[in-house]
N, C-alpha and C positions, 0 to 999 in steps of 0.2 A: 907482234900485232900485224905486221905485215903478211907473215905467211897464213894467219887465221882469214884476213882477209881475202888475199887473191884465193885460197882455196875454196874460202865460200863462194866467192863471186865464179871463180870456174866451172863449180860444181852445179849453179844454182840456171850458168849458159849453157853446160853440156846434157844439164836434166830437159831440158825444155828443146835444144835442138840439136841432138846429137846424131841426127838424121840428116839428109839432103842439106847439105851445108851450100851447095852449090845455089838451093833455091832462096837459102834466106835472105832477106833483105837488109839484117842488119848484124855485119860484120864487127865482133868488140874489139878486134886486133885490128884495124884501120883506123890510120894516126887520127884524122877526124873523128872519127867515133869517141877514142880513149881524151883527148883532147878535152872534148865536147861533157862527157862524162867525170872529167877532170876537174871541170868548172864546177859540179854538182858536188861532188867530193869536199873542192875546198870550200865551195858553202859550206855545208850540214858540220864539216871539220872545224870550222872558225866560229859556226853558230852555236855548234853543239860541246864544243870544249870544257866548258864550265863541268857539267853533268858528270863528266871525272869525277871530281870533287866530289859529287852528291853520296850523300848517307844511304841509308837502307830507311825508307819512310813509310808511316802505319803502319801495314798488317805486311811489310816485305818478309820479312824474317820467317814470320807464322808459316806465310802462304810458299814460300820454298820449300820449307820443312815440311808441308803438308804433303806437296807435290811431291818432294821428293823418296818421302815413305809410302808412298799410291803407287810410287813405280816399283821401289822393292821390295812391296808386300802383292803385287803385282795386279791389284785392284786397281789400277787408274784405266786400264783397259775394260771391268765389266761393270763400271758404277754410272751407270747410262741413267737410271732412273734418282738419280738426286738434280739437284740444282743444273749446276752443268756436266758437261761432259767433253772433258778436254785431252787427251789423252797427248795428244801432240805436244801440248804445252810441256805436260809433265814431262815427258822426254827432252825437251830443251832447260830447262831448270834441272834434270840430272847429269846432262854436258855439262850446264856453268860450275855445276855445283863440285864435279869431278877435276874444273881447270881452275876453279874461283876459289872454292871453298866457301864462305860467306863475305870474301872482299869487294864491296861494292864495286871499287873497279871495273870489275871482270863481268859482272851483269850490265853495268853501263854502256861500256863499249860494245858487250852484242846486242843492245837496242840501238844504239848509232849504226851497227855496223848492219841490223837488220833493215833500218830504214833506209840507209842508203843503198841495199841491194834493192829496196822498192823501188825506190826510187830509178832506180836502172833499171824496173823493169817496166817501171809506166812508160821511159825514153823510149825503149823496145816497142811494147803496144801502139803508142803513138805512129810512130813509126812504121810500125808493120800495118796498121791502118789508115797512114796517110801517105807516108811515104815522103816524109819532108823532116828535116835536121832542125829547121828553125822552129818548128812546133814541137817535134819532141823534145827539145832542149829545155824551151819553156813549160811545157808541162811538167818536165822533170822538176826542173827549179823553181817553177810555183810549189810543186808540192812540197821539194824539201825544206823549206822556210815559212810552210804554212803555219802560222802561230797556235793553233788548237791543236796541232800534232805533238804540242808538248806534253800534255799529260799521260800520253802515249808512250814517248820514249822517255820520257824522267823516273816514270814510277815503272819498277822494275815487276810488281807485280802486274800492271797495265799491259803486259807485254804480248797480251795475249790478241790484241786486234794485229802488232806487227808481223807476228807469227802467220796468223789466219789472212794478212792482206800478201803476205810474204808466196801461200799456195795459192788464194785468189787469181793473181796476177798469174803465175804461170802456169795454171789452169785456162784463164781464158782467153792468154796469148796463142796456147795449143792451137784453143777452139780456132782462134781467128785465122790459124794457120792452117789446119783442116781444113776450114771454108776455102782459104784460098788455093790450096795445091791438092786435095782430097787423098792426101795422105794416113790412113788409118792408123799409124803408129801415132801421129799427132793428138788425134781421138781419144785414145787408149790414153795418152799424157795427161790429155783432159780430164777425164774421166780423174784416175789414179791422183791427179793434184785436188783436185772437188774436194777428194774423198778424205783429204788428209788439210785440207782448209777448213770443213766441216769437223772432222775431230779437234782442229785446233779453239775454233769459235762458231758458235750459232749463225754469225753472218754467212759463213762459208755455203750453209742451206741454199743459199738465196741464186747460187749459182747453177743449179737442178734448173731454175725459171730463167737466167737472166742467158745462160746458153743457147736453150731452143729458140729462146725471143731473138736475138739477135739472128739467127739462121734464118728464121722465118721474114725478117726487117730487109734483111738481103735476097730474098728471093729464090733464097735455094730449100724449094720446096722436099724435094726428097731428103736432103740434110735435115732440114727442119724435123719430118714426121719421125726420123730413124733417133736424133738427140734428144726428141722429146720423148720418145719410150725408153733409152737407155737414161736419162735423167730422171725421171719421172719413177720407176723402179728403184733407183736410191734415194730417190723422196721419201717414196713410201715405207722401205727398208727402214730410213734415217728417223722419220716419224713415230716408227713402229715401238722402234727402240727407248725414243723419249717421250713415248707416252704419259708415261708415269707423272714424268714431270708437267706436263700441260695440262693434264686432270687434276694433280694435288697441288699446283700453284697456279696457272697463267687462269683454267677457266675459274674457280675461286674467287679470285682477285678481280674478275672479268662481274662476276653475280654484288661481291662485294659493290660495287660501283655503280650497277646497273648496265645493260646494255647502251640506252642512250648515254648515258654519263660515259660509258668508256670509250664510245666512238668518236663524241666530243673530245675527250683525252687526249686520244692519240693525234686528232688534227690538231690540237694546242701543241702536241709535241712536234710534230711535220711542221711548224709554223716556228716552231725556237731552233729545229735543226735550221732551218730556212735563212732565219735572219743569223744565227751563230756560223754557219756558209758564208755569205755575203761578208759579215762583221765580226771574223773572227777574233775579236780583240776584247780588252778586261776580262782575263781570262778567271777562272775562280775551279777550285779544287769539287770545292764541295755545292751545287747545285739546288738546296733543298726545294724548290717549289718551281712551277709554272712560271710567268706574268699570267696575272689576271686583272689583263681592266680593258676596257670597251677595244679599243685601239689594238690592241696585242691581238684579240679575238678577232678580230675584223681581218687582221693582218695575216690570220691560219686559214682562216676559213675563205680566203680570197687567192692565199699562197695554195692550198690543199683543191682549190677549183680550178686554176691555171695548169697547175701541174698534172690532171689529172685531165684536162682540157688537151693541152698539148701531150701526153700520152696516146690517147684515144686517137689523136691527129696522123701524130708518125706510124702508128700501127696499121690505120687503116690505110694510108698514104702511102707507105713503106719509106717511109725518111729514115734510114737510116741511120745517120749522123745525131739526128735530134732523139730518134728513139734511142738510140743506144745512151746518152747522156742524162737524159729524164728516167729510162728507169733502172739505170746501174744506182741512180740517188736512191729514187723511190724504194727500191727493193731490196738493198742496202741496209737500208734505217729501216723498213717493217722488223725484224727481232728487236732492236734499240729501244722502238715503240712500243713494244709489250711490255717492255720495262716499269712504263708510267703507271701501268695499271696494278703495281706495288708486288712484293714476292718476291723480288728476283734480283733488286739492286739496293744499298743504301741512299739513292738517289732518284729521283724520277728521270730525270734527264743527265748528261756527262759528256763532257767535251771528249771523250776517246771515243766516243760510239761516232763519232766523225770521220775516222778517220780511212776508211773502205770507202762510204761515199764522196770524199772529199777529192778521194782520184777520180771519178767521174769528172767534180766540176773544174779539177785543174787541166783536165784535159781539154772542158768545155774552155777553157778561160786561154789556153795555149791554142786555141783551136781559132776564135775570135781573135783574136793577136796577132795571128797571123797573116789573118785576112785583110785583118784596118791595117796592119804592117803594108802592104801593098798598095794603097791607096796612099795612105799618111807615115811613111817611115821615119820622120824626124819626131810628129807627134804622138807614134804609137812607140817610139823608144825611149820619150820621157814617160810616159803612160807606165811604161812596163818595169824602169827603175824606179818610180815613185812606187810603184806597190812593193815589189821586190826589197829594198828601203824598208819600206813600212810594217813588210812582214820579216824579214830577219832583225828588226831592230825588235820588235815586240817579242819576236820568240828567244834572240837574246838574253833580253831582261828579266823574262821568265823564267829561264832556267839559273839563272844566277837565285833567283827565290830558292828554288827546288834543289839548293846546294845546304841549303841550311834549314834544318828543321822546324827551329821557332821559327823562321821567317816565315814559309808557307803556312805554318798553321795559324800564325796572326795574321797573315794576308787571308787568309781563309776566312776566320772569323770576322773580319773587317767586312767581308762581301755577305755572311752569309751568319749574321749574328743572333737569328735567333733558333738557331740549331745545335743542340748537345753534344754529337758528336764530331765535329770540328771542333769546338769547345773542351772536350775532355782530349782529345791528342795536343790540342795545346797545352794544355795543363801538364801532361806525359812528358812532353818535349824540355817545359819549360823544368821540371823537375829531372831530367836526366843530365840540366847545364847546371844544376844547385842552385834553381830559385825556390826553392822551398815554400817560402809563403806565398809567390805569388802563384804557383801551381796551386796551390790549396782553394785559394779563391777563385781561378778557373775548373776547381773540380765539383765545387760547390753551387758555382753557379751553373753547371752544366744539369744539376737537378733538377733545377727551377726553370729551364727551356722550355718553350711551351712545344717543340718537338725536338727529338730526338734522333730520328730518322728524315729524312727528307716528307713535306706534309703528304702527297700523295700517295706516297709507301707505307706510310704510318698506321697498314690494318690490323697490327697482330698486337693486341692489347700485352700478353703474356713477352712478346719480343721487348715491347717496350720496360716491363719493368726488369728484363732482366737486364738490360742496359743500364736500368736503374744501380740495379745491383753491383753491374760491373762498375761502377761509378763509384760508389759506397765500399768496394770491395779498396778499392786503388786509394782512399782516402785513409783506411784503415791501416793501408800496407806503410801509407808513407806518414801514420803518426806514430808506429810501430820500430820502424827505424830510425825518425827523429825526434821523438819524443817519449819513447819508452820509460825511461828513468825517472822522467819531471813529472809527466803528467801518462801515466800506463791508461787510464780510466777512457782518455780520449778513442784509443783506438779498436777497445772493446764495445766502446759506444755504436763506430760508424759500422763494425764487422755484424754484429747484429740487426744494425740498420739494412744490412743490404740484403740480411736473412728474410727482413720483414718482406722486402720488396718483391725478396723472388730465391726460391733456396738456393742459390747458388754454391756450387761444389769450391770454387775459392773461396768464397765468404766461411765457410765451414772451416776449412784448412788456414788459412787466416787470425781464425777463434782458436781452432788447433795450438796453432804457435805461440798465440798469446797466454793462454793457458799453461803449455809447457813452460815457457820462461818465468811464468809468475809461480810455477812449480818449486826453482830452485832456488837451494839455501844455500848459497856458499858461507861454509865453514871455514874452511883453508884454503890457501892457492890451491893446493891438490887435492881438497876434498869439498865435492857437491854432494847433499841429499837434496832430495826430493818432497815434496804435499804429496802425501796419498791423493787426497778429493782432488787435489786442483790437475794432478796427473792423469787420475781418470778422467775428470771432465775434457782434456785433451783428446784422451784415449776416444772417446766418443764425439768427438767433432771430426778428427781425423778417419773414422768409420762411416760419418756422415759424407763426408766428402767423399770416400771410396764407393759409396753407395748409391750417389748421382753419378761419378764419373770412376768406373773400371779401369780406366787406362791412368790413371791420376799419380806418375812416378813416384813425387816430392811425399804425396800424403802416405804413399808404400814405406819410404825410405824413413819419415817420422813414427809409422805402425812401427818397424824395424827397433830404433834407437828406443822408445817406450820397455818394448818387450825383452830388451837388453838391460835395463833399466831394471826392471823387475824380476829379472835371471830367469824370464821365460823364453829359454835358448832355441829350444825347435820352432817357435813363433816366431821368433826371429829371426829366425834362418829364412823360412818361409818369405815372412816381408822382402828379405832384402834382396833374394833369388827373383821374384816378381818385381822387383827394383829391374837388375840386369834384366829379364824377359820383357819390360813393354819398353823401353827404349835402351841396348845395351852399349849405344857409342857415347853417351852425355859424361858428364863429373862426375854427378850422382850414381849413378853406375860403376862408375870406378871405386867412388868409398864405402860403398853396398860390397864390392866382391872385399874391400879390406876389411869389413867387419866379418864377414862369410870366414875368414882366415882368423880373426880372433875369436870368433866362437869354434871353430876347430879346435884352435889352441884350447879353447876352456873346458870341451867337451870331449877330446880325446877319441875325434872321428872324422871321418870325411865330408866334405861338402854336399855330396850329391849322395 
C-alpha cells in the first residue's frame, strides 16, 4: 500500500513540476509541508477506513467489466459519439483490474488514495495562489472531510469525477504557474492534463473557459488572447467529436421540455447544487426529483441572480480572487446541469456532480478563515473545528452505510420512496443475503412506483418499460430458483410478464430455462430424456434471446447443450465455439471448450 502510494503521489509532483524546481513555491520534501499534508492523510485515513470493508455496489461489477473490454477490444478510445466518453476512466479500471482482480479492496483504496492526492493538490493551488500554509492546509482539509464527497469515493463506479478532478487540478495548477513565471513548458502541462481531464469526464470541458478567464481576471492580456485560441481550438476539436451526442440526447431532451421549461430547469438545478454546497448533509444515493414548492424556486432563482451578479462584477472589475471562486462553481456544474434535462443520468441531480466544484468553494471557505483568523483567532478556531467535526462525523457515518449493501439501499429508499429503481437494488441486495420473501415484495412493489427513473429523466417511455421488464425478468429468475419444484407455474408467469412489457432478451432466455427444465424426465440417476415440444419451445426462446442480443454467451452455451441433446453435433460445435468467441475468460467458456472435446470424442474430428 505504501509504495502504490508514495509512487503515485511522486509521479502526480514530478508531472506537474518537474521543471524550475528552484521557482516553485511549494516544496513536498519540507518537514512543514509533509507534516502539514500529514494532518490530511490522517483525516481522509481515519474518515475513510470503513470503505475497506465496502462491497462492489449497483452496476460496480457491470461497469468495470464494460470498461474493461472497451480497452481490450480497443473501442474505449473511438466511441466518442455514445453517451460518454471516458477513455481515461477505462484505462484506470484496467490497472485496478490487473492489481485487483474484482476485490473490492483494491478499487477502494485507489479512490481513497485518488482523493487524497486531490486533495494535495488543492494544498498546492491554494498555495501557489496565495502563498499561505494556513489556508492551504484548510482548504485541503475542508475538502477531505467534505460530506458529499462520499458518493464519489464509495462507489467505485463513481470514480470517475476523482479521476477527472485528479487532471483538473494539475491542469490548472500548470496554468497558475505559467501566469506566474511564463514558463511554456507549464502551458504545454496545461494543455496536455485539459486534455486527459476532458477524456476522463465532461466536467474536464469546462477548463478550455475557466483557463483563459482566469488570465484575463489577472490582467495578463497577452496570456489571455494566446490561452484562449490554444483552448478554445480543443473546444471546438472536443465538441466536434461529441456531437453526436448533444444532437441525439442533450438538444432532445432540451425540445422535450421546452426551452423555457428547461432554462427554468437548470436554475432549479444551480439552486440544489447551491444549497447541497452550503448543507452538504442527509445525504441520499438516489436523488429522483427537484424540490418544487414556492420557497425552493425563490431560493434558485435569487441564488442563479447573485451568482451571476457577482460574476459580471469580478469580470468586469478584475477581482480576481472572487472571480476565480464564482466561476470555477458556475462552470463546473454547467455539464451536471444538462443532466436535469433527462438522457444522460438515472437522476436529475447527484451529490458526485459536486465534487470539481466543491474545490472552488473549500478554497473560497479556507480563503474567509483565514482572514477572520486574523482578526478573531480564538473564535475562528472554534468556527473552523465545529465544521471540521461536523463534517468528518457526517462523512464518517456515511460511509459506514456504503459498507453494506442492504444498508444503503434501505437508506435510499427511506429518502427517496417513490422511486423504482432504488427499490429494485434493494430487493437485489436483500435477496443476495437470503431474504427471499422479502425481496420479492420489494420487486413487486418496484412496479407499481409511480417513477422509475428519477421524475425529470423520465422521457423515454420505451426505457421505462424496459425497466419494467428488468423487474419482472429478476422476479422470474428468483421463483425459478426457489420455487421451481412447488410451485413452476409462478415463474413462467412473471418471465412472460416482462415479455409483455418490453421484449426483453433476458426475459426470453429466462422462459428458455424454464422450458428446458420442464423438458426433463428423469428416469434413472443416470438417465434423462427429454419433451420433444417443451424442448423446442426452449429451443425458440433461446433464439429469441440471440436475436435481441448477439453477444448473449449464456443463451449460446444453452443453443449448445439443446443441439447436443438432439445429436445435432456440428450445431453444436458451432454454439459452443461462439460460447468461447464473445467472452473467452468466464466459466462458461471453459465448459463450452469441455463440451468442444466431447463432441470430438463423439465425432472422430478436430475442433476447428
Amino acid at each position: 500500500m505504501s509504495k502504490i502510494f508514495y509512487s503515485l503521489l511522486f509521479t502526480i509532483y514530478n508531472l506537474g513540476f518537474i521543471w524550475s524546481r528552484d521557482k516553485v513555491l511549494i516544496n513536498l520534501s519540507k518537514k512543514r509541508n509533509i507534516f502539514l499534508l500529514g494532518l490530511i492523510f490522517l483525516a481522509i485515513l481515519y474518515i475513510y477506513l470503513p470503505l475497506l470493508k465496502a462491497p462492489l455496489v449497483w452496476d460496480d461489477e457491470k461497469i468495470i467489466t464494460q470498461e474493461i473490454n472497451a480497452v481490450r477490444n480497443y473501442s474505449f478510445f473511438t466511441r466518442w459519439g455514445g453517451k460518454y466518453y471516458r477513455p481515461v476512466v477505462s484505462l484506470f479500471f484496467l490497472i485496478d483490474q490487473f492489481m485487483w482482480h474484482y476485490n473490492p479492496l483494491g478499487y477502494h483504496l485507489t479512490n481513497i488514495l485518488l482523493h487524497f492526492c486531490n486533495c494535495v493538490l488543492l494544498f498546492v493551488l491554494a498555495q501557489l495562489l496565495w502563498e499561505n500554509k494556513t489556508l492551504a492546509l484548510m482548504a485541503g482539509i475542508f475538502f477531505a472531510l467534505y460530506p458529499v464527497h462520499t458518493e464519489s469515493v464509495s462507489w467505485i463506479a463513481g470514480r470517475t469525477d476523482l479521476i477527472c478532478g485528479l487532471f483538473f487540478l494539475l491542469s490548472f495548477i500548470n496554468f497558475v504557474y505559467y501566469l506566474k513565471y511564463k514558463d511554456k513548458r507549464a502551458f504545454l502541462m496545461a494543455f496536455l492534463f485539459a486534455v486527459f481531464s476532458a477524456g476522463a469526464k465532461e466536467i474536464g470541458m469546462t477548463l478550455f473557459i475557466l483557463c483563459p478567464l482566469y488570465a484575463f481576471l489577472t490582467e495578463k492580456r497577452r496570456i489571455y488572447l494566446y490561452s484562449l485560441f490554444v483552448f478554445f481550438i480543443l473546444g471546438i476539436v472536443y465538441l466536434y467529436l461529441r456531437q453526436s451526442a448533444i444532437s441525439t440526447i442533450i438538444l432532445p431532451a432540451i425540445k422535450h421540455h421546452g426551452l423555457t421549461n428547461s432554462i427554468f430547469l437548470a436554475i432549479k438545478a444551480y439552486g440544489f447544487y447551491m444549497y447541497k454546497t452550503l448543507f452538504p448533509f442527509r445525504l441520499n444515493f438516489f436523488i429522483g426529483k427537484l424540490p418544487d414548492n414556492i420557497l425552493f424556486n425563490f431560493f434558485s432563482i435569487i441564488t442563479m441572480a447573485l451568482i451571476l451578479y457577482l460574476g459580471i462584477y469580478a469580470f468586469f472589475k478584475r477581482k480576481t480572487n472572487l472571480g476565480l471562486i464564482i466561476f470555477w462553481w458556475l462552470l463546473t456544474l454547467a455539464p451536471a446541469v444538462c443532466v436535469v434535462w433527462g438522457g444522460l443520468g438515472a437522476t436529475p441531480v447527484a451529490e458526485r456532480y459536486l465534487y470539481i466544484p466543491s474545490m472552488g468553494f473549500c478554497l473560497f471557505l479556507g480563503y474567509i478563515m483565514q482572514k477572520a483568523f486574523l482578526r478573531k483567532p480564538k473564535l475562528v478556531s472554534v468556527l473552523v473545528l465545529a465544521i471540521l467535526l461536523s463534517f468528518g462525523w457526517t462523512t464518517y457515518k456515511r460511509h459506514l452505510i456504503w459498507t453494506d449493501n442492504v444498508k444503503l439501499w434501505e437508506d435510499t429508499v427511506k429518502k427517496s420512496p417513490e422511486f423504482g429503481l432504488p427499490r429494485h437494488w434493494y430487493g437485489i441486495s436483500l435477496y443476495k443475503e437470503g431474504k427471499v420473501t422479502e425481496a420479492i415484495k420489494q420487486f413487486k412493489k418496484t412496479l407499481n412506483m409511480p417513477f422509475f427513473l428519477g421524475k425529470e429523466v423520465s422521457i423515454n417511455e420505451d426505457k421505462i418499460k424496459l425497466y419494467k421488464a428488468v423487474v419482472a425478468t429478476g422476479l422470474g429468475s428468483i421463483y425459478i430458483k426457489t420455487y421451481f419444484k412447488t410451485r413452476p407455474e409462478l415463474a413462467k408467469e412473471w418471465y412472460e410478464k416482462a415479455i409483455e412489457y418490453y421484449p426483453y432478451y433476458q426475459a426470453y432466455y429466462g422462459l428458455g430455462v424454464w422450458y428446458f427444465e420442464r423438458a426433463k424426465k428423469i428416469i434413472s440417476h443416470n438417465e434423462i430424456i427429454f419433451d420433444d415440444k417443451l424442448l423446442k419451445k426452449a429451443r425458440h426462446n433461446f433464439q429469441m434471446a440471440l436475436k435481441l442480443n448477439k453477444k448473449y454467451q449464456p443463451a449460446y452455451y444453452q443453443m449448445g447443450i439443446i443441439c447436443w441433446i438432439t445429436a445435432d453435433y456440428p450445431r453444436a460445435k458451432k454454439y459452443f465455439i461462439k460460447v468461447i468467441e464473445s467472452n473467452p475468460g468466464t466459466e462458461l467458456a471453459g465448459h463450452a471448450a469441455e463440451w468442444l472435446e466431447k463432441i470430438r470424442k463423439k465425432t472422430h474430428e478436430g475442433i476447428f
